[in-house]
Residue, then its C-alpha position, 0 to 999 in steps of 0.5 A: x522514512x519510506x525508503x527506511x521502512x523499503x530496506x527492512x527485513x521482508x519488505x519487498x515479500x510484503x509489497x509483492x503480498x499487498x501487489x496482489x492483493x490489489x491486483x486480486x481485488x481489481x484495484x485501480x491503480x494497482x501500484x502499491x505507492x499510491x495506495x500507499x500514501x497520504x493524498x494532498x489534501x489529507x493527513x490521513x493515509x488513504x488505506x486509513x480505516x480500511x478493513x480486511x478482505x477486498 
């Protein structure tokens, strides 16, 4: 389902947003598919409950 949601309209823009973001915030990793992920030992996303701003 991933590589479906990669090949819509303004995908890569929105990636290279969140790449920033990261980036700006001093995020650790800054690879947008790891923060982009569930954890192993979670059904839950790892960006779940996040909120805006760094």
């Amino acid at each position: 389902m991933a590589a479906q949601l990669r090949q819509l309209p303004g995908a890569d823009a929105y990636r290279a947003k969140f790449a920033q973001w990261l980036a700006d915030c001093g995020a650790a990793p800054t690879s947008v598919r790891s923060w982009s992920r569930r954890t192993p030992s979670s059904p839950t996303p790892v960006w779940a409950g996040a909120g805006k701003g760094c």
